[in-house]
Legacy VTK file of the C-alpha trace (Angstrom):
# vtk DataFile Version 3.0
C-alpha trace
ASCII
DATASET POLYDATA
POINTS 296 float
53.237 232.614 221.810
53.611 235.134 224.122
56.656 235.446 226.196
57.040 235.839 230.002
58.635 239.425 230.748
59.857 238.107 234.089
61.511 235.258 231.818
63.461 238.524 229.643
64.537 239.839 232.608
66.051 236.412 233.841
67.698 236.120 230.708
69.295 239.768 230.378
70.743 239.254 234.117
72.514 236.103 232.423
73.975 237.713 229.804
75.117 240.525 231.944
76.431 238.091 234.812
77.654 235.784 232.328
76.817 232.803 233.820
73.590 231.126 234.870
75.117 230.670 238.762
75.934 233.659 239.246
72.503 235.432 237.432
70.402 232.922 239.994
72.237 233.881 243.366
71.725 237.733 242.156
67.750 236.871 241.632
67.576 234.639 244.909
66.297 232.068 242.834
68.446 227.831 241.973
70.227 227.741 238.906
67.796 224.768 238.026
65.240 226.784 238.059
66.570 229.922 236.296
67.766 227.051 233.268
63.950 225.752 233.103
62.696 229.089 233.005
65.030 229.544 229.827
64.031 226.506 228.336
60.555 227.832 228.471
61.679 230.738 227.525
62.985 228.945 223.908
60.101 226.888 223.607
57.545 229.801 223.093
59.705 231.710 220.938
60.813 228.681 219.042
64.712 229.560 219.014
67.492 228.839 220.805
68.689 232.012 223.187
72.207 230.858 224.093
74.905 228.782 222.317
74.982 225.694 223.760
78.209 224.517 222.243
80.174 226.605 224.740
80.240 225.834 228.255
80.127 229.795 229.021
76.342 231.773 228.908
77.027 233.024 225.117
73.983 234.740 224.065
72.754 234.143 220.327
72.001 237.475 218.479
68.294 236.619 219.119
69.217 236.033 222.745
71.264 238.973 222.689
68.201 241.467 221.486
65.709 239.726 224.132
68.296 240.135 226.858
68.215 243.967 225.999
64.558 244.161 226.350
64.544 242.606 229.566
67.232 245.149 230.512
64.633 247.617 229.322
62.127 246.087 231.731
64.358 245.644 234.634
65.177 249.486 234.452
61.512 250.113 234.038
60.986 248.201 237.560
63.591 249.565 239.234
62.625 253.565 238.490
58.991 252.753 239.251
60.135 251.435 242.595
62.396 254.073 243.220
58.797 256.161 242.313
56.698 254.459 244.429
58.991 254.800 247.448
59.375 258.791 247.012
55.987 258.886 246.527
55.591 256.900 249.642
57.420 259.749 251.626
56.191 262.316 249.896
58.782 263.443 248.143
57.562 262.793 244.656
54.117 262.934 243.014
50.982 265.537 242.795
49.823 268.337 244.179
46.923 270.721 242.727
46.889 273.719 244.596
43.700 276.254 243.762
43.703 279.939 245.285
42.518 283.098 244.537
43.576 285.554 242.793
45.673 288.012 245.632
46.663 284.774 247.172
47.906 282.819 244.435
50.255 285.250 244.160
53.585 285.926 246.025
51.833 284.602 249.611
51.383 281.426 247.725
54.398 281.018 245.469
56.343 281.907 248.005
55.571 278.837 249.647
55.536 276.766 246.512
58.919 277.440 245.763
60.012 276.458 248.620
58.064 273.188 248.323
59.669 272.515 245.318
63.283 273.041 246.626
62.927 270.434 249.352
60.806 268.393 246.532
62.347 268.380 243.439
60.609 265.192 242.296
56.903 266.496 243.039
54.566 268.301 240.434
52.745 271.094 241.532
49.499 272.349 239.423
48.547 275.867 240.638
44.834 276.722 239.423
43.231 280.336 239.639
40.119 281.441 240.265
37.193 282.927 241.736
35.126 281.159 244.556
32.825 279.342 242.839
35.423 278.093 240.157
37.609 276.716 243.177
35.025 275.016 244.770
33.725 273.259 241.437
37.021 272.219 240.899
36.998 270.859 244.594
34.113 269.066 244.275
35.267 267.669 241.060
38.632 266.271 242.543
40.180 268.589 240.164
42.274 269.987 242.436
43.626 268.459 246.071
43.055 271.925 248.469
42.557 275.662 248.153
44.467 278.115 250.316
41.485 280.682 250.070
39.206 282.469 252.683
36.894 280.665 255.456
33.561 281.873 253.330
34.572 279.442 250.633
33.801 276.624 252.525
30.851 278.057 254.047
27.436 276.034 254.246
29.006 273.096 252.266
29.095 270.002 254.528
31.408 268.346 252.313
34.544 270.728 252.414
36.527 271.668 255.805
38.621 274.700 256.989
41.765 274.799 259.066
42.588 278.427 259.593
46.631 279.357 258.703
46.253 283.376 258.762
44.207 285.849 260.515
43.427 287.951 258.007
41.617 291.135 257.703
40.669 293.260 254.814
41.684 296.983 254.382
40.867 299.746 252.598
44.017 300.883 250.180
44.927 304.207 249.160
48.377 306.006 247.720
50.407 307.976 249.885
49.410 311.116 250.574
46.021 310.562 250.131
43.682 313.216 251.456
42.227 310.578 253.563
44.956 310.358 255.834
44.883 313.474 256.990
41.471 313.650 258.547
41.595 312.711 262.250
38.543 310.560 261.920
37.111 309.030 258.713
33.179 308.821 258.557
30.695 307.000 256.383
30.183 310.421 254.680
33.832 310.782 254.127
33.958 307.746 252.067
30.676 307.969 250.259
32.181 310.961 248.101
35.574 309.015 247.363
35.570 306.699 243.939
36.295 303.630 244.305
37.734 300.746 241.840
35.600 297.514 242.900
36.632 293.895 241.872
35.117 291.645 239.687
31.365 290.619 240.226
30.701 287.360 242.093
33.755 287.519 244.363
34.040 286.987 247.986
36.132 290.348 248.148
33.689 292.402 246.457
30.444 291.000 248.112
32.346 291.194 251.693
33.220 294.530 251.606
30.081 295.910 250.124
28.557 294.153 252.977
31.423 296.077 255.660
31.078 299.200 254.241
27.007 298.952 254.279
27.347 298.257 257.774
29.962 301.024 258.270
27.275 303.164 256.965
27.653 303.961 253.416
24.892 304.558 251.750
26.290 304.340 248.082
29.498 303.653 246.487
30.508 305.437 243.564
32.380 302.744 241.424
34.239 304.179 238.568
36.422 301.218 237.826
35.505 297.792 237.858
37.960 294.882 237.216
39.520 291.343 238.193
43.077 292.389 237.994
44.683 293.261 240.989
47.652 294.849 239.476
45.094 296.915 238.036
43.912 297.919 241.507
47.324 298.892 242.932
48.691 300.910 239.772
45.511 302.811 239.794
45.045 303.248 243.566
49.162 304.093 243.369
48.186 307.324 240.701
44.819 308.537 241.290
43.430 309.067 244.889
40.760 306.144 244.312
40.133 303.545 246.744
40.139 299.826 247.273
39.841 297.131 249.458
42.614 294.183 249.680
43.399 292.011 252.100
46.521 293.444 254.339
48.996 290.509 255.383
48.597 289.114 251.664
49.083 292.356 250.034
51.888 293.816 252.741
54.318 292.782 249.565
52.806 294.618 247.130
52.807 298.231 248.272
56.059 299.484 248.001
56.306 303.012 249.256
53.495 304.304 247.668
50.523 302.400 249.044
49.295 302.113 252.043
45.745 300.984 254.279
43.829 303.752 255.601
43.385 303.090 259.676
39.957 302.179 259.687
38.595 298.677 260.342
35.541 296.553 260.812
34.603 293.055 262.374
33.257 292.199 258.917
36.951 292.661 258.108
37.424 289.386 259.096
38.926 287.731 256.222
40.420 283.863 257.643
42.633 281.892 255.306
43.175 278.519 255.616
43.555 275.390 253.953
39.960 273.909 252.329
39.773 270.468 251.208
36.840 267.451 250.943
35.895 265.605 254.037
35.908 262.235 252.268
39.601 263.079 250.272
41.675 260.393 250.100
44.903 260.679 252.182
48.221 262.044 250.336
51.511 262.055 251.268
52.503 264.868 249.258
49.577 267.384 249.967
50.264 266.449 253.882
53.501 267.598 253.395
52.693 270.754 251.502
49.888 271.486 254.044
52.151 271.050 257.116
54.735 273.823 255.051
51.850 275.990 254.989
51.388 275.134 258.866
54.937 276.270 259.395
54.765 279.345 257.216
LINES 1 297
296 0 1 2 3 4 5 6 7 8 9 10 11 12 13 14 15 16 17 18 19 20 21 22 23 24 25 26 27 28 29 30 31 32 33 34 35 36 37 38 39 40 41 42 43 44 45 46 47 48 49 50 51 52 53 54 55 56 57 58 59 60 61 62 63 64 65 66 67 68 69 70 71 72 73 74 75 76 77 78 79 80 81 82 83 84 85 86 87 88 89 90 91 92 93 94 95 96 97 98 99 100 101 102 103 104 105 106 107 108 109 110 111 112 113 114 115 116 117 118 119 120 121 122 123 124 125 126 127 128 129 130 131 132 133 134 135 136 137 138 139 140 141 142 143 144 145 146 147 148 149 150 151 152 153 154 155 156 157 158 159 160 161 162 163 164 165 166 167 168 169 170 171 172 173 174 175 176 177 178 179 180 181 182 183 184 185 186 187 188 189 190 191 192 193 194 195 196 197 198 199 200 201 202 203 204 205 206 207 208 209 210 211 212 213 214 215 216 217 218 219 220 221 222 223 224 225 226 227 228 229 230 231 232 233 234 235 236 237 238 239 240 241 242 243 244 245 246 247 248 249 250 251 252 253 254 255 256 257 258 259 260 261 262 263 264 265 266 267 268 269 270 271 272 273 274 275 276 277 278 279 280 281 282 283 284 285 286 287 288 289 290 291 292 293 294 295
């Protein structure tokens, strides 16, 4: 018959107390009660658990082995509970961050370090991607929240935005470009530079093809393509091609050999913020992680 595991762990807090008075006042429970339970206990595994020619709680080896599973199970209880109440506060548990690219990199882990640090017990899950990889895995409950720009969440009902940085976009060059010398940059200016564009399908690529159509460019000569931006800013650092980035998430990148050309555009405008389901279910921990990210 199957045993009781609340009856294993009566029964290992006997053998450690050493009496059955002592193991009831420690479970708030009579000493009548506790013995019946170990009666009970005997009766479905057909075998005696104590000696009961001595007047002391003196364990038989069977009792002895039981008592050590219910020691087992009592530990088990305890470090769930412990669990439950970090995870309560927020201090333990899971959080599935998504981000692009430029931002899942030192603007974001940055401020998942620092998560960490005051949360040792918490998991963090950091997923890359492009847009509409993030918002699939959004929309799957794959991930909890993506620090990513406004446009992500753009015509979708079911996700919302709260804005953490004003961002803008900028166009990139090396130091001592030839651009930087000319008192005013024009459309025309631009159209006979190369450029290396990012990967097809982003919100970076198609938002600044869309500025610099409406700056006036009539063509943009791409001669390298790619979804690395390391790539970008070792190129951009050696050749005098251009780029676009986004400035405060890139300020940590460019050394002293980059730098944005000082030329800008309202379809610049590059928000990030914090973009998560309407219907998500609350959680402690991504609260907390979203209120760092407030701070930040």
């Amino acid at each position: 018959m199957k045993t009781d595991p609340r009856h294993l762990v009566q029964l290992s807090m006997i053998v450690e107390a050493g009496s059955f008075q002592t193991a009831a006042d420690r479970l708030g429970m009579t000493q009548p009660a506790l013995s019946r339970n170990i009666k009970l206990l005997e009766s479905r595994i057909g075998s005696p658990v104590f000696d009961r020619t001595s007047r002391r709680a003196v364990p038989t080896e069977l009792g002895l082995r039981l008592a050590q599973h219910g020691q087992t199970i009592r530990i088990a209880e305890e470090q769930a509970s412990n669990l439950s109440q970090l995870a309560a506060t927020g201090t333990a548990g899971e959080l599935r961050v998504g981000a692009p690219p430029i931002i899942a990199g030192h603007f974001l882990t940055k401020r998942i370090s620092q998560f960490i640090k005051a949360n040792p017990e918490c998991h963090v899950e950091l997923r890359v991607g492009l847009v509409h990889e993030l918002r699939t895995m959004l929309e799957r409950s794959q991930i909890d929240l993506i620090v990513g720009p406004r446009n992500l969440s753009d015509h979708v009902a079911e996700l919302t935005f709260e804005p953490l940085v004003d961002e803008r976009i900028g166009i990139i060059c090396r130091v001592g470009h030839p651009l930087l010398s000319e008192a005013k940059i024009g459309p025309r200016m631009l159209e006979k530079r190369q450029w290396i564009a990012h990967s097809r399908g982003s919100t970076l690529r198609l938002q600044t093809e869309g500025a610099l159509a409406a700056m006036g460019l009539e063509q943009i000569r791409v001669a390298v393509e790619t979804d690395s931006i390391r790539s970008v800013l070792e190129i951009v650092e050696s050749t005098d091609l251009l780029s676009t980035l986004p400035q405060a998430t890139t300020q940590q990148y460019l050394r002293e050999k980059l730098t944005f050309l000082d030329l800008d555009h309202p379809q610049f405008s590059r928000p990030i913020g914090i973009i998560r389901r309407t219907n998500a279910t609350p959680n402690t921990v991504v609260s907390k992680f979203s209120a760092l990210l407030r701070v930040e």
